[in-house]
N, C-alpha and C positions, 0 to 999 in steps of 0.2 A: 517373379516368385523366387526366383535361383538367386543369391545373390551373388555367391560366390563357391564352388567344386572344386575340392581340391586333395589328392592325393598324397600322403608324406612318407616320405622311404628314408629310414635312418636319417632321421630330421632333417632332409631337406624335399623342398617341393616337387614333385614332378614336372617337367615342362610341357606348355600343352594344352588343350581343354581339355575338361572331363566330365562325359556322361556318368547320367545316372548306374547306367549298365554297367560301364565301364570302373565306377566307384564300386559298387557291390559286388565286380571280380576282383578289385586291388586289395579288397578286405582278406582275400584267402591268403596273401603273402602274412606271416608272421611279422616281419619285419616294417610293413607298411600301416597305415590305420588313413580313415577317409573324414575330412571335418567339409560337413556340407552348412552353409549360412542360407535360410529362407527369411523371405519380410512377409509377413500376414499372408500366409497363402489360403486360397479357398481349399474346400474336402478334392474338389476335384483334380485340381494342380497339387494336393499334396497324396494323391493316392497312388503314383507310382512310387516311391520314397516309403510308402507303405506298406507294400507290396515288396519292393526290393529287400527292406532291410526287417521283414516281419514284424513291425512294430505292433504293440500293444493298440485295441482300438480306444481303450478308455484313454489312456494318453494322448492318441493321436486326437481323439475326441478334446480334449484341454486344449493342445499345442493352437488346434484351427479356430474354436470360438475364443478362446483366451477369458478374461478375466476371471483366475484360480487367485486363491491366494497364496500365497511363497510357502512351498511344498516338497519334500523328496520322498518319491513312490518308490520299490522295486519291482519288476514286473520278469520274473524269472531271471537272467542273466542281463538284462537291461535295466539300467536306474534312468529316471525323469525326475528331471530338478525344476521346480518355477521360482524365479526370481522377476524382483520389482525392481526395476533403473528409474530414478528421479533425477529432474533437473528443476531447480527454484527460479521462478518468471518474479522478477523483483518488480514491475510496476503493478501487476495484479497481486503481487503480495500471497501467490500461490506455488503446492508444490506439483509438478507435473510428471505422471507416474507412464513408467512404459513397461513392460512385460517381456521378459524371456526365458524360452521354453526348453529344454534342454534333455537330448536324447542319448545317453551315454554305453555305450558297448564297450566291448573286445577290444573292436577294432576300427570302430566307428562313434565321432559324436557330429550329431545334429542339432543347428541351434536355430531356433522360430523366433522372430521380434515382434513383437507388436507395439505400435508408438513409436515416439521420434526419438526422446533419451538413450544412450547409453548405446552408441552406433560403434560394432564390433568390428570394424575396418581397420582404427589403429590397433585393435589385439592382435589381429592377423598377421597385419606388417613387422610389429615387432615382435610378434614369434617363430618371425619366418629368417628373423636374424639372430636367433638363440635356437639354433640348431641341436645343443648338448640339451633345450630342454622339450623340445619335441622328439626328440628320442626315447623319451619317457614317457610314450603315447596319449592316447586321448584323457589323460587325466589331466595332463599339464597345462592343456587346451582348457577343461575346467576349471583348473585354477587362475587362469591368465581372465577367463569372461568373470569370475566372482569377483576377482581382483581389483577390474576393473568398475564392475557395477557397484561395489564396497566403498573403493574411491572417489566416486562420483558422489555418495552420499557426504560426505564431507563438506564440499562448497555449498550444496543446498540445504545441510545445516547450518551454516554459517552466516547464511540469506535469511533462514528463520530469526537464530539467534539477536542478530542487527534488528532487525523488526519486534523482536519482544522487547529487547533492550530501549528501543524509538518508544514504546507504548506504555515502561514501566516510566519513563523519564516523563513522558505524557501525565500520567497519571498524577504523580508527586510534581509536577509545575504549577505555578498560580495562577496558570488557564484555568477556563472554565467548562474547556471543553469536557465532552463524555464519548472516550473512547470503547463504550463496553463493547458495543460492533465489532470492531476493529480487533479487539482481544478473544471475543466468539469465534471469528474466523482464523485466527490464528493457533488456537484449541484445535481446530476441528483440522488443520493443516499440520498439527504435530501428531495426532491423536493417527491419523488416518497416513502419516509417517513411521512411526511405529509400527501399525500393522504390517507396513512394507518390511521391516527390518527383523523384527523380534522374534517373528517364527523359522526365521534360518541358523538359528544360532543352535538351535537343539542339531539339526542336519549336518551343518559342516565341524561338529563336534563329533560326530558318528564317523565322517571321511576323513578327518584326522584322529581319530583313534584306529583307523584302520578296519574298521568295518567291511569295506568292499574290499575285494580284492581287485576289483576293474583299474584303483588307485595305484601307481607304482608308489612300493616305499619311499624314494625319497622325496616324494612330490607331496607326501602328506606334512611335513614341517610347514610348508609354504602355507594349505592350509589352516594351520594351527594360529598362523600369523593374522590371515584373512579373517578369522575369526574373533581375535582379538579387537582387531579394528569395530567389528562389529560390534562387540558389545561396549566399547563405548561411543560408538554412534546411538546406542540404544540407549546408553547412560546419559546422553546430553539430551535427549529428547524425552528420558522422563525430568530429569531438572525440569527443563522447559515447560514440561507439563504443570508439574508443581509449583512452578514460578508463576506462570500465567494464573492458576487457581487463585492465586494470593494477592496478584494484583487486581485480578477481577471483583473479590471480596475488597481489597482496599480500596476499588473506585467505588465499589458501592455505599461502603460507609463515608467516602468524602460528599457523596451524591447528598446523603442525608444527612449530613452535616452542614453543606450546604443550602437546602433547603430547611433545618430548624435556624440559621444564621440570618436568610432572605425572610423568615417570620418573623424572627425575634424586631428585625430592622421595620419590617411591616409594622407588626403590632406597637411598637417606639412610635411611630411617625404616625398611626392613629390616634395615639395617648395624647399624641403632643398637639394634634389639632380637635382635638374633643372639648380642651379647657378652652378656648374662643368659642368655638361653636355653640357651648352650653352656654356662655356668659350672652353671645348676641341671641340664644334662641328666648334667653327668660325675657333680656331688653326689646325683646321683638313681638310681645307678647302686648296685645290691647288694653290693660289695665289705667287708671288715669292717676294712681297713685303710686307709681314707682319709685325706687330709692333715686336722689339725686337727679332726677328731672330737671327740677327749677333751677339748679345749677348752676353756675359757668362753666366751671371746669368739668363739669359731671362725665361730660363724654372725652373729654383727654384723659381722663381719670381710669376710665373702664379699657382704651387703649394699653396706656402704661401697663396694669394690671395682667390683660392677656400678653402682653410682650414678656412681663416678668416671668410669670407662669410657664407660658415655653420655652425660655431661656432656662428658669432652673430645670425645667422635664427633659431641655437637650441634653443639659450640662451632666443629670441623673444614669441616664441611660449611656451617654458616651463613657461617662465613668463606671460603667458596669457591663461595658463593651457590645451592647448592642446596636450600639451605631458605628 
């Protein structure tokens, strides 16, 4: 459940393990602040953590079932932030969303994962070697996980992107394939990208303007930057959206375009065997007085004839591009 306890005294780590307990006395030193990492923990594994740091139950209630959508609550002196971490799975052609929960104090932040994406190990390490910026307590910590999760959106935008780009080239090639499948699922993979991203941009607009005071001044610049990122992470993913609308409207009209072209070609190549069929259906007819009977030539005659005929109905229609 624990993944990782850990005490920080004028930005550097304490040496050592550290209980639960023993985190919730380090908090009374001004100087120190306590950043705890749990992965999915049950109600029951995360109820001393509960207790210790009197956490809000409706929060705690989110942090443990998870799937909220990307949120920043305050809950008296305590802010809870939900963030979405995505990583793009390029053979399924999907994007894969993870969840992090985030319990912000004084002197304390706790953060809950849920899913594989977006694994808070490298935050740790390398803010465990910018000492001047854990000095700056548990906000810095929040900057360093948005940071992080913000950044990661990036490459699996860029998984997307490649994949729309494959589908609009699809679409305008002289294949005949019909990508619209392929373009539905990748709507519904930007669409539900989005949601992940676009409702944090009103949040960490409120923590860089300084809203909280939990935030140290100059740790709010950084997120002003994070935030940046964000919106045009949100900006490529409505392109995207727009793009795909338009390409999906453009497969559909080549759809049906190719289907009046497969008519038009139909319809050509029943004309063109109608003028035989009519001439052998009248000759095929029991009468004893037919044109040209007693003949010689009579039936090379009726030949030539339906040959000429279909030759000018090819030559008609090719020159009026139905065939």
């Amino acid at each position: 459940m624990i993944v990782d306890c850990a005490v920080y005294e004028n930005g550097r780590r304490r040496d050592g393990p550290v209980t639960v307990k023993h985190a919730t006395e380090a908090c009374r030193d001004p100087d120190a602040f306590v950043w705890i990492g749990l992965y999915e923990p049950t109600e029951d594994e995360f109820d001393s953590i509960r207790r210790e740091f009197e956490l809000h139950e409706l929060a705690v209630e989110d942090a443990i079932h998870a799937h909220q959508r990307p949120k920043l609550e305050v809950y008296d002196e305590m802010v809870f932030l939900v963030l979405k971490s995505a990583r793009y799975v390029d053979p399924k052609e999907v994007v894969q969303f993870g969840e992090i929960l985030i319990f912000l104090g004084v002197s304390y932040i706790i953060t809950v994962r849920h899913g594989e994406p977006s694994s808070l190990h490298a935050v740790r390490e390398a803010l465990e070697h910018q000492p001047e910026q854990l000095e700056r307590g548990p906000g810095a910590v929040l900057h360093a996980v948005l940071d992080k999760v913000v950044d990661d959106y990036g490459p699996a935008i860029a998984g997307l992107q490649t994949d729309v780009d494959q589908v609009e080239d699809q679409v305008f090639s002289p294949g005949r394939d019909n990508p619209a499948e392929r373009i539905y699922r990748l709507q519904r993979e930007v669409l539900q990208f989005r949601r992940a991203t676009a409702p944090l941009i009103e949040p960490l607009d409120s923590i860089a303007s300084g809203r909280y005071a939990l935030i140290h001044p100059e740790t709010r610049t950084y997120f002003r930057d994070v935030n940046d990122h964000l919106i045009r992470s949100r900006d490529q993913l409505d392109g995207m959206r727009d793009l795909l609308t338009g390409v999906l409207q453009a497969n559909l009209s080549q759809v049906g375009v190719r289907q009046n072209s497969d008519m038009r070609k139909i319809s050509a190549w029943v004309a063109i065997a109608a003028v035989p069929t009519m001439i052998a259906g009248i000759y095929g007819m029991n009468f004893d007085h037919m044109p040209e009977l007693s003949w010689t030539f009579g039936y090379p005659l009726v030949i030539v004839v339906m040959a000429c005929a279909c030759l000018f109905l090819f030559w008609r229609f090719k020159r009026a591009g139905w065939l």
